[in-house]
N, C-alpha and C positions, 0 to 999 in steps of 0.2 A: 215290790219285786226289783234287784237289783239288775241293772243291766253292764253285761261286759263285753266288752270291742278289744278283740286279740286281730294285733294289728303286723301285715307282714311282708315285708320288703323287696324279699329278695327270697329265689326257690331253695337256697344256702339255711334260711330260717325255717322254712314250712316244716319240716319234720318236727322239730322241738316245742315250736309253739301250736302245730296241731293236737298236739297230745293234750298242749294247753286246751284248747277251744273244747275239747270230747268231756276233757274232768269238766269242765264248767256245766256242760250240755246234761252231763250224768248229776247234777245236783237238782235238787226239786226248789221253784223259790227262785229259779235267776234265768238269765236271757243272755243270749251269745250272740253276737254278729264278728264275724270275720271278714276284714277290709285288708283286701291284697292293692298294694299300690308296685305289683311289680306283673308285665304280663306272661313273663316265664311262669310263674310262681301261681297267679289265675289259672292258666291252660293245663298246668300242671294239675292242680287241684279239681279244675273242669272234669279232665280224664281220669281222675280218678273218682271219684264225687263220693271220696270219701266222708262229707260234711254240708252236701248238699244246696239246700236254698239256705244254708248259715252264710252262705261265703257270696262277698259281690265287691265290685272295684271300687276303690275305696275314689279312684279319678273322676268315677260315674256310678256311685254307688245308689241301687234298688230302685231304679228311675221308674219301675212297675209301681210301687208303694203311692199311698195314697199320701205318708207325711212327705215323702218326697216330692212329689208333686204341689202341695199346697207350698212349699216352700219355695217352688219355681215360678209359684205363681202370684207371691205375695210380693211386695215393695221391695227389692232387694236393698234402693238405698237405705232404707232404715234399718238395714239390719247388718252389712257392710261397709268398715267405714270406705272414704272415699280414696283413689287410689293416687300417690305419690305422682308428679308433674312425669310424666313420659319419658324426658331427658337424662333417667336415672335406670337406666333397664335392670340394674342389682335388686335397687329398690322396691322395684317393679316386684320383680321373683317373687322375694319376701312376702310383699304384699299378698300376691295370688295365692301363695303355701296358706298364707296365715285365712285369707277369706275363705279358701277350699276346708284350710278347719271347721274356722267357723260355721260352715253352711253344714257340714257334717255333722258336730254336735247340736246344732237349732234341730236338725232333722231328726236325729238319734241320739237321744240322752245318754249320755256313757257317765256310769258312775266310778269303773276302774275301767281302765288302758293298759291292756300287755301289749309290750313292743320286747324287740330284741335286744335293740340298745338304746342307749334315751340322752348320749353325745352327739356332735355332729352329724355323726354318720347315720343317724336314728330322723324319726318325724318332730326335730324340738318346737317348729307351730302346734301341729296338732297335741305336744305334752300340756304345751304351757296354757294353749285352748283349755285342756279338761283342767288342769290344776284350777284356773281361776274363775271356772264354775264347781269347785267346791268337789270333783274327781280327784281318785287317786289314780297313782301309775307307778305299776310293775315291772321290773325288768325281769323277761325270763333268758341267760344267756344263751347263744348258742356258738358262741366258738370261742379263742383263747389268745387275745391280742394285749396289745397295750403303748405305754410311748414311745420305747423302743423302734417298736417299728413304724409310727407316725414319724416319729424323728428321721429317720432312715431313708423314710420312702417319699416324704414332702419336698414339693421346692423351697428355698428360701426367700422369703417373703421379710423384707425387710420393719421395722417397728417404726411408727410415726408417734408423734406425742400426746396425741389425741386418744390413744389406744390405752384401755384400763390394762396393765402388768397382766392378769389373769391370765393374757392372749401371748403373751408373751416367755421365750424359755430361750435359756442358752444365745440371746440375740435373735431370734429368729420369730415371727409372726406366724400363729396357728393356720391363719387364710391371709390373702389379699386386705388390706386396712379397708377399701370401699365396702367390702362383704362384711368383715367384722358391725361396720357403723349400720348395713342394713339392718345385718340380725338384732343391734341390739335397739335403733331406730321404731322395731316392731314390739319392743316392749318382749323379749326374752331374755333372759339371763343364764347364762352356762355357767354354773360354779367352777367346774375343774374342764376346763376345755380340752385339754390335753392329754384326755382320758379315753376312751371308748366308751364308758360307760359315767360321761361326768356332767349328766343334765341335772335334770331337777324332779326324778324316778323318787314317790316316796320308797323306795324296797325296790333292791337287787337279791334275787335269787342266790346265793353261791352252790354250787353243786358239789363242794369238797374243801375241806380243810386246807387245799392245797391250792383252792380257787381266793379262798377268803383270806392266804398270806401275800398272793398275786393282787388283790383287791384293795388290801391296805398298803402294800406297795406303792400303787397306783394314786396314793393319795384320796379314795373315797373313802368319807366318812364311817366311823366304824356303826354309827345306828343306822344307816341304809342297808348294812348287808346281811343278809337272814341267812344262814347255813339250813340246807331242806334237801340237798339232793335233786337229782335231776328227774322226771318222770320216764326217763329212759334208762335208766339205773334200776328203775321198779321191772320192765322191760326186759332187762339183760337176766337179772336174777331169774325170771321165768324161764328165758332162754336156755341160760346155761345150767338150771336145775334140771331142764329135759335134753342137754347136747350128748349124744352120741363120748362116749370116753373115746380118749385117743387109740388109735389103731396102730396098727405097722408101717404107716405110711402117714408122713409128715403132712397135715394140712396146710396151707399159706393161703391166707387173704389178700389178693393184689391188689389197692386201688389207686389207682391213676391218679395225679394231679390235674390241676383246672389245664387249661389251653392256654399260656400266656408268654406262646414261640413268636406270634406276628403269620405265620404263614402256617395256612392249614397240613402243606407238605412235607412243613417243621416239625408239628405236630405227629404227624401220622409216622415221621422216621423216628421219634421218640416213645409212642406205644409200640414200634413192632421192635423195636431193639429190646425195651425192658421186658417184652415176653417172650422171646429167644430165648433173654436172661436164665428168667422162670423156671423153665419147662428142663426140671435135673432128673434127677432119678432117684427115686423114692419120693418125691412129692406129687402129691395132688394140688393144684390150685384154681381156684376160685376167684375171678375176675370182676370189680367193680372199678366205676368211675366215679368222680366228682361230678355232683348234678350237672354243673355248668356244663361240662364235658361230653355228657351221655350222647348226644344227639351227633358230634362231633367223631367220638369214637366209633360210634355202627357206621357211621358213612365210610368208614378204612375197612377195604376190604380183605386187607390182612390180621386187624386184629382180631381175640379172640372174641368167643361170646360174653355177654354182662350178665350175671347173677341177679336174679330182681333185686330193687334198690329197698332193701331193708336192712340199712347197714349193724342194727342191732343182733340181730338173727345170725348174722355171716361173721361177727367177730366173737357170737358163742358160741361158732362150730368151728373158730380156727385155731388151730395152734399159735401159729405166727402171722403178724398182720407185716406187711412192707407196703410203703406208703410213705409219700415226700409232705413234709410239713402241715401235715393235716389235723384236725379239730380230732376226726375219729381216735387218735394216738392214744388221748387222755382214757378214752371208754377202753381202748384194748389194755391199757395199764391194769385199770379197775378189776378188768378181767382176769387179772393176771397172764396176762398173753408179751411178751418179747415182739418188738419193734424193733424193725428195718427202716432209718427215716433215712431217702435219697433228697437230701436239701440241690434239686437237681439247677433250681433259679438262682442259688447263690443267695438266697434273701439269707442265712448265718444268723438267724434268731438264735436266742440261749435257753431258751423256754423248759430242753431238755436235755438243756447239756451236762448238766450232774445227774440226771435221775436215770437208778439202775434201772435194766432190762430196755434200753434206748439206746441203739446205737442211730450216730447219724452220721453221714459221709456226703463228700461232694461232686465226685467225679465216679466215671464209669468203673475206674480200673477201681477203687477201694470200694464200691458198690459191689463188684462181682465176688471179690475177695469176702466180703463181709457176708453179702448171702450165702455163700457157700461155706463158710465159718457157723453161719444160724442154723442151718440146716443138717448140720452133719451130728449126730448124735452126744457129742461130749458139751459142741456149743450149743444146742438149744436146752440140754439140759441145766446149762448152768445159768444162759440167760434166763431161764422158762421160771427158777430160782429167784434171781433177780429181780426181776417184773412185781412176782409173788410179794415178796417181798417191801413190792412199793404201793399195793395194790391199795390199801385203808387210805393215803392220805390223796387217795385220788376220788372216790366218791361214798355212797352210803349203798351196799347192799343189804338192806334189811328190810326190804320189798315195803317201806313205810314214806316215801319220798312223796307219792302224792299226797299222803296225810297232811305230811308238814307243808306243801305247795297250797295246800283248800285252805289250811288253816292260814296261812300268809296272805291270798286272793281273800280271806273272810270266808269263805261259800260256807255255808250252814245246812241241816237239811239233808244229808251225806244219803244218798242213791246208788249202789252199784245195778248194772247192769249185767 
């Protein structure tokens, strides 16, 4: 029996690698456990319980379980090495990441590892734990990054000579040199540091044509990347095989970006300006937020209501999606839907700056200008065109995506329910 650990960071991942954890649980022949090492993303999955007793903290994972327990209870030095002189608290870190692996896989054998990302920003103790007991590891993406904006948005950290070049770009240090020497102190190696996606993942998902020319971009090997589609691309097709045709009245998907003003007050004058915006004449709109965000928006007692967070559903029922620099953009492409991007933080990525049915703007005044250009019947017809137009090189709707994701995972045994 194969056992698999879809592992999940941040409540940013839960959607995409839930779908993962369900195909696994619908095959007959394998074992899932889901380890959330984020407590948004736990409480989140707690209330919904959508996946039940599959899901436990990957910080304090199944302390009920009897292999857990005997683990607690056996020698730990033999089975931990010993921990770096205290005078090093980096060292330290590493250390604790890497023993919390380990105590995780002694407890739960994990034969494959889905993470989100399998670069820095991912669990690379716990990758390089399953690699060298003889596991594989999957990347299933869930959003649309790269060095660009690692470049942009890091301090600079200057190069010591001690430092292997890998860590090194343009003059500048990926991290701090003490941190570099922990990570690699611990026995890990980052092939492409400088990546989001540059660990040491046998297979990265790509979900589009359009993912897999951003991916070689990026300098990731071309046999790491498996073109399959997204299991929410299988999703959208159901969706918008049963969506409602357009009406006489313009549909718009709103959804808010994260909160990243510094002042809740900040924040709350920036949802209720953009939905003044909104509210024209002849549209109907449809309001969501960024997960991070949800809890932050209902506390403003002027914004409006939130649509349940099934952001697949809400961009097969919308005409136009408007939304500042978000992961969703790519799905409403696919969709063939026109995009309003408000780049409102100034982060000026290029992600979508040549691709039709995108527009993106940075200020209030070319924001109002532009919605009211989308919405008015000559311009959505032509962006709605546009989009259409872009729509194949952005995913696979041919409702066959989780075929090629089972087949990628191995799962054998195929079960629908």
């Amino acid at each position: 029996m194969s056992r698999y650990c879809v592992y999940v960071q941040s409540q940013t991942q839960f959607s995409e690698l839930e779908r993962v954890a369900k195909l696994v649980v619908a095959r007959r022949g394998h074992r899932c456990r889901v380890a959330i090492d984020s407590a948004d993303a736990l409480l989140h999955e707690r209330a919904r319980f959508g996946l039940g007793k599959l899901v436990e903290d990957y910080r304090a994972p199944a302390a009920e379980s009897s292999a857990w327990r005997r683990w607690l209870t056996t020698d730990l030095a033999v089975r931990t090495p010993p921990a770096p002189p205290p005078i090093d608290p980096v060292q330290l870190d590493q250390h604790n990441e890497r023993a919390r692996a380990g105590r995780y896989c002694a407890a739960f054998r994990v034969d494959t590892l889905v993470v989100g990302e399998d670069g820095l920003g991912g669990p690379y103790q716990l990758i390089d734990v399953v690699k060298r007991q003889g596991g594989r590891v999957v990347v299933v993406p869930y959003e649309y990054s790269g060095r660009k904006q690692l470049m942009r948005h890091l301090a600079i950290f200057e190069p010591e000579p001690d430092i292997d070049g890998r860590w090194i770009r343009d003059g500048r240090l990926r991290l701090p040199a003490p941190i570099i020497r922990a990570i690699e102190s611990s026995g890990v190696s980052l092939p492409t540091p400088w990546t989001v996606h540059g660990g040491q993942a046998d297979a990265l998902l790509a979900e589009s044509p359009r993912m897999v020319e951003h991916y070689h971009h990026e300098g990731i090997a071309t046999d790491k990347i498996v073109l399959t589609g997204s299991l929410s691309h299988d999703d959208l097709k159901q969706h918008l095989d049963a969506a409602m045709p357009p009406g006489n009245r313009l549909r718009v998907l709103c959804a808010f970006p994260p909160d990243y003003c510094g002042l809740p007050a900040q924040y709350d004058e920036l949802i209720n300006r953009w939905t003044a915006l909104m509210r024209q004449p002849g549209v109907d709109v449809v309001y969501q937020g960024h997960p991070s965000a949800i809890a932050s928006i209902r506390l403003n007692p002027c914004a409006p209501d939130l649509a349940p967070n099934d952001i697949v559903r809400l961009i097969a029922n919308c005409d136009v999606l408007v939304t500042s620099v978000s992961s969703i953009i790519r799905l409403a492409l696919l969709a063939g839907k026109p995009v309003l991007n408000f780049d409102f933080y100034k982060f000026d990525y290029d992600d979508y700056r040549d691709t039709l049915g995108v527009t993106t703007v940075a200020d209030w005044a070319a924001f109002e200008a532009a919605y009211r250009a989308l919405i008015s019947r000559e311009g959505y017809g032509r962006q709605r065109d546009d989009a259409r137009s872009e729509a194949s090189r952005w995913g696979l709707l041919d409702g066959r995506c989780g075929c090629r994701i089972a087949d990628a995972l191995k799962l054998s045994q195929w079960k629908w329910f």
